[in-house]
VEXSEVEX-879063 format. One record per residue (C-alpha): residue in three letters; residue number from 1; x negated, y, z negated. Coordinates in steps of 0.05 Angstrom, whole numbers, plus 5000, padded with zeros to 4 digits. Layout:
<r><aa>Ala</aa><i>NUM</i><u>X</u><v>Y</v><w>Z</w></r>
...
REM end
This chain:
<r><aa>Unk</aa><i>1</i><u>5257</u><v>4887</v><w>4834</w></r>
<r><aa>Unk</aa><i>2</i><u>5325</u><v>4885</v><w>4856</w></r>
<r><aa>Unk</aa><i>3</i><u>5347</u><v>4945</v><w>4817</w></r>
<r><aa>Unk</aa><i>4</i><u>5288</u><v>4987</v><w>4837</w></r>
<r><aa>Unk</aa><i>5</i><u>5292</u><v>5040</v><w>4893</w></r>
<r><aa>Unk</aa><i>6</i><u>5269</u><v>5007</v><w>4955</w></r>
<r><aa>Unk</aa><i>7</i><u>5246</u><v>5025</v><w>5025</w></r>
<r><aa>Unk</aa><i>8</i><u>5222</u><v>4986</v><w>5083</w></r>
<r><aa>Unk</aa><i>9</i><u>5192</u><v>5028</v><w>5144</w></r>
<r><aa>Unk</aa><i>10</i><u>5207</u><v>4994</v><w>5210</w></r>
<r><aa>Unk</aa><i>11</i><u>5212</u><v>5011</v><w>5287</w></r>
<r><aa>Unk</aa><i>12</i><u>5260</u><v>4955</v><w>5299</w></r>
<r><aa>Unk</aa><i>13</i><u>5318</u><v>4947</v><w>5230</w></r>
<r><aa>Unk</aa><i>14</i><u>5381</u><v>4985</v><w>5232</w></r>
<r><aa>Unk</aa><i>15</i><u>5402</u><v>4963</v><w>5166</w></r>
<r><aa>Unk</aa><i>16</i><u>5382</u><v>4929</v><w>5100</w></r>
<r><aa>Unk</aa><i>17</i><u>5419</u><v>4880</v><w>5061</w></r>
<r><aa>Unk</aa><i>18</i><u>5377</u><v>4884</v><w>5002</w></r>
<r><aa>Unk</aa><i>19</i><u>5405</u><v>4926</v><w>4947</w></r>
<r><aa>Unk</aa><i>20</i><u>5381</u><v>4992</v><w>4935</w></r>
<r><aa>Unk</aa><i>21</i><u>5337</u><v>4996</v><w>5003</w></r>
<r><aa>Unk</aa><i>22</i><u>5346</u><v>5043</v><w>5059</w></r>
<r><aa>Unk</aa><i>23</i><u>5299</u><v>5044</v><w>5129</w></r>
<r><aa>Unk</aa><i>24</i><u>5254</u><v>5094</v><w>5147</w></r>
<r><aa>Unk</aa><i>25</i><u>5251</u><v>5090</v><w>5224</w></r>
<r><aa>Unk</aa><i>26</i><u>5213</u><v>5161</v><w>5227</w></r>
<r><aa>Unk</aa><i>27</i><u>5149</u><v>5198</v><w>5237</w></r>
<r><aa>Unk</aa><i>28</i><u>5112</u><v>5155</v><w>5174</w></r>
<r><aa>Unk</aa><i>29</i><u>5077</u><v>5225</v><w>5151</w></r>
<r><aa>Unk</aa><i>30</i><u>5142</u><v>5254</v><w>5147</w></r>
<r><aa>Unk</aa><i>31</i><u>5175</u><v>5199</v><w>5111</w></r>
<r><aa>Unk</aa><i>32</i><u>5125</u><v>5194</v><w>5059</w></r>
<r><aa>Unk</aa><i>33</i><u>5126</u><v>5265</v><w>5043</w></r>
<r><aa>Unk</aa><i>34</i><u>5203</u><v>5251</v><w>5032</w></r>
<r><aa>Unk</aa><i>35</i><u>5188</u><v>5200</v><w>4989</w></r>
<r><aa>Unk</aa><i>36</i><u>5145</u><v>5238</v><w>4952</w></r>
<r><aa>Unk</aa><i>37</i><u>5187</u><v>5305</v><w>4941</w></r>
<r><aa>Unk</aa><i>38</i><u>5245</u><v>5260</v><w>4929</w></r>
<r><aa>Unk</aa><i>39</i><u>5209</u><v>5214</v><w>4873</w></r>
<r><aa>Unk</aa><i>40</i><u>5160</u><v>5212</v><w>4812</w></r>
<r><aa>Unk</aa><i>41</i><u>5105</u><v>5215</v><w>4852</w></r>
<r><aa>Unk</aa><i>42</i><u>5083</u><v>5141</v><w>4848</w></r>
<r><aa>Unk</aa><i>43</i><u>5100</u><v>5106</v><w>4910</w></r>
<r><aa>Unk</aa><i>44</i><u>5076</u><v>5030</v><w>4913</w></r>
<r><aa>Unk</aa><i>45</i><u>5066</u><v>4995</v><w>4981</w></r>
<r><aa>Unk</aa><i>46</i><u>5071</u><v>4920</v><w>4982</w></r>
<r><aa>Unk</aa><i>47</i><u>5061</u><v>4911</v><w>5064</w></r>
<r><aa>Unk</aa><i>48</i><u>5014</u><v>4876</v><w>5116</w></r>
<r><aa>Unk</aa><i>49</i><u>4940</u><v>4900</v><w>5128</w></r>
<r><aa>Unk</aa><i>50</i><u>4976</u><v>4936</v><w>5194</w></r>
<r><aa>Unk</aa><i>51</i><u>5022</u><v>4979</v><w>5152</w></r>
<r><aa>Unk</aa><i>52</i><u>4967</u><v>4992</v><w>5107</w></r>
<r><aa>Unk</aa><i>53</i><u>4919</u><v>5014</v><w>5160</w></r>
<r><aa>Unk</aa><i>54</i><u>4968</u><v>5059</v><w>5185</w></r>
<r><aa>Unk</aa><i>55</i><u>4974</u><v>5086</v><w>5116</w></r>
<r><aa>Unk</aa><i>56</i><u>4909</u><v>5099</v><w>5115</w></r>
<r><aa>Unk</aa><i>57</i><u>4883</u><v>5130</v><w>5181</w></r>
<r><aa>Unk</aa><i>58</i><u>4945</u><v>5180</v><w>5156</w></r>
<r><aa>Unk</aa><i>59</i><u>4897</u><v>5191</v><w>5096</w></r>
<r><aa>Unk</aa><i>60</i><u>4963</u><v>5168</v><w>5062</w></r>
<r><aa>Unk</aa><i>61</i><u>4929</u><v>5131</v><w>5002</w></r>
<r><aa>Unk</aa><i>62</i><u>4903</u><v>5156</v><w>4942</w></r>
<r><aa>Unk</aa><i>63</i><u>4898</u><v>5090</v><w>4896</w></r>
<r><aa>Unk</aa><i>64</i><u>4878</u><v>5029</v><w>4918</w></r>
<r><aa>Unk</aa><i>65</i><u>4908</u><v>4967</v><w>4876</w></r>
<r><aa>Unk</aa><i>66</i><u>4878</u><v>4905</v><w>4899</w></r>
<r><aa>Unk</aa><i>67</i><u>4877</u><v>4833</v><w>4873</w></r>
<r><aa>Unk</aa><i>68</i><u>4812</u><v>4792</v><w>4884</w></r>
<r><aa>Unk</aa><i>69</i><u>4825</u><v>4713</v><w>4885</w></r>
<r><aa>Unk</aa><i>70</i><u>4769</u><v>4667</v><w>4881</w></r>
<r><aa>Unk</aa><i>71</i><u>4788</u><v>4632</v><w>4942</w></r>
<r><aa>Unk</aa><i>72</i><u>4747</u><v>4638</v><w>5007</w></r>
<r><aa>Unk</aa><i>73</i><u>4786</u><v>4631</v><w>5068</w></r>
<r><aa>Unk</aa><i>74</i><u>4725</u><v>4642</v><w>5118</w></r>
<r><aa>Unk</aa><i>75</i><u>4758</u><v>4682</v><w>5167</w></r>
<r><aa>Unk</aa><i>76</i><u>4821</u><v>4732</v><w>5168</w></r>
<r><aa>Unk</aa><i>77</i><u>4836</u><v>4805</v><w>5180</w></r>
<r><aa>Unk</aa><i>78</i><u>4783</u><v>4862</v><w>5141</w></r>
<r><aa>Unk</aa><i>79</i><u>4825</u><v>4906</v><w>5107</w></r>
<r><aa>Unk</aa><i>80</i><u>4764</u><v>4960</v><w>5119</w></r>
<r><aa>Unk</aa><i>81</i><u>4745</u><v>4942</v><w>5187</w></r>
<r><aa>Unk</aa><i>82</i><u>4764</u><v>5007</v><w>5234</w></r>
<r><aa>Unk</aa><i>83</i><u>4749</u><v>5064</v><w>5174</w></r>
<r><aa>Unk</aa><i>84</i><u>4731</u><v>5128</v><w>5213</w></r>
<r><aa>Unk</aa><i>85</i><u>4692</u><v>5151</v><w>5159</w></r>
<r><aa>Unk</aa><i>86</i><u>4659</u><v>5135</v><w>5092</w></r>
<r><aa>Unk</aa><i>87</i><u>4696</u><v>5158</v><w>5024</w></r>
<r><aa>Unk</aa><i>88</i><u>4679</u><v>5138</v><w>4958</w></r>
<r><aa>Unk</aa><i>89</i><u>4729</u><v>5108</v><w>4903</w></r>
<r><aa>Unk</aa><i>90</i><u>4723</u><v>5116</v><w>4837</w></r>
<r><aa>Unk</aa><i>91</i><u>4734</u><v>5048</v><w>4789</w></r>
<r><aa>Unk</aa><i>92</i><u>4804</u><v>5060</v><w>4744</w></r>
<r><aa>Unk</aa><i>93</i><u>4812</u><v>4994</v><w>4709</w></r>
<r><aa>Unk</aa><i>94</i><u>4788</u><v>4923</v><w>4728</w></r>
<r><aa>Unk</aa><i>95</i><u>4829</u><v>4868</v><w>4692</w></r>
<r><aa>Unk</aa><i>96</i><u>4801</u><v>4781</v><w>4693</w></r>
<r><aa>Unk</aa><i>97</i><u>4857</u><v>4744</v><w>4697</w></r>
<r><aa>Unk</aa><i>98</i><u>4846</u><v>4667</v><w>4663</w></r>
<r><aa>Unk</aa><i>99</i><u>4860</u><v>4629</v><w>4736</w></r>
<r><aa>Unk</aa><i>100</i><u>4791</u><v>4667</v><w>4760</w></r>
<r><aa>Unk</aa><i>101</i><u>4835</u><v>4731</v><w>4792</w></r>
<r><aa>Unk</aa><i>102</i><u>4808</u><v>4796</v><w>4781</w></r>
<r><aa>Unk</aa><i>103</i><u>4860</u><v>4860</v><w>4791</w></r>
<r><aa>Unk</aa><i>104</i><u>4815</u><v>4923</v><w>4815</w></r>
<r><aa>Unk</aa><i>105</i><u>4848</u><v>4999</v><w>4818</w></r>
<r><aa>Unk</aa><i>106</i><u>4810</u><v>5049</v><w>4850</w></r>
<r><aa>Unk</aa><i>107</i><u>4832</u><v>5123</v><w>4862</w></r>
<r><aa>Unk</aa><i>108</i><u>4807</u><v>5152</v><w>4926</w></r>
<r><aa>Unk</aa><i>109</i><u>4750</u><v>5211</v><w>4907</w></r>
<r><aa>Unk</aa><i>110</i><u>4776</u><v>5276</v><w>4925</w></r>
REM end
């Protein structure tokens, strides 16, 4: 993780003392579209569910990764709560996990 290319969007950092990270302080369309033209084409987003609603009213996400824990907490934030609209997503791979876990990927149906 340290060596890998790293960058942290944020309205408030000037700098980053992690290695290999820069900020991305812009427009979050434009940034991305950076990221992509400047990348492999895979970018992974390890954020909060407010980044990753903002991701996603930008129609900014085509896979969904998401780890199911067999824990219930009973109250928290939705992760789905304010979608504008219906889309379907298509199952990729589901992997059980022997501490009950279960790792979903879905690709967003184009």
């Amino acid at each position: 993780m340290n060596a890998a290319r790293k960058v942290v969007f944020s309205r408030t950092l000037t700098t980053a003392e992690w290695a290999n990270t820069t900020i991305a302080a812009g427009d979050t369309t434009e940034e991305i579209d950076k990221l992509r033209r400047g990348g492999n084409g895979h970018i992974v987003v390890w954020g909060g569910v407010s980044f990753w609603r903002s991701l996603r009213r930008l129609d900014l996400i085509d896979e969904f990764r998401l780890d199911l824990y067999p824990y219930v907490a009973g109250e928290g934030t939705r992760l789905f709560d304010d979608v504008p609209k219906s889309y379907r997503l298509d199952l990729v791979s589901s992997t059980a996990f022997s501490n009950g876990t279960v790792g979903l990927r879905y690709r967003r149906h184009r």
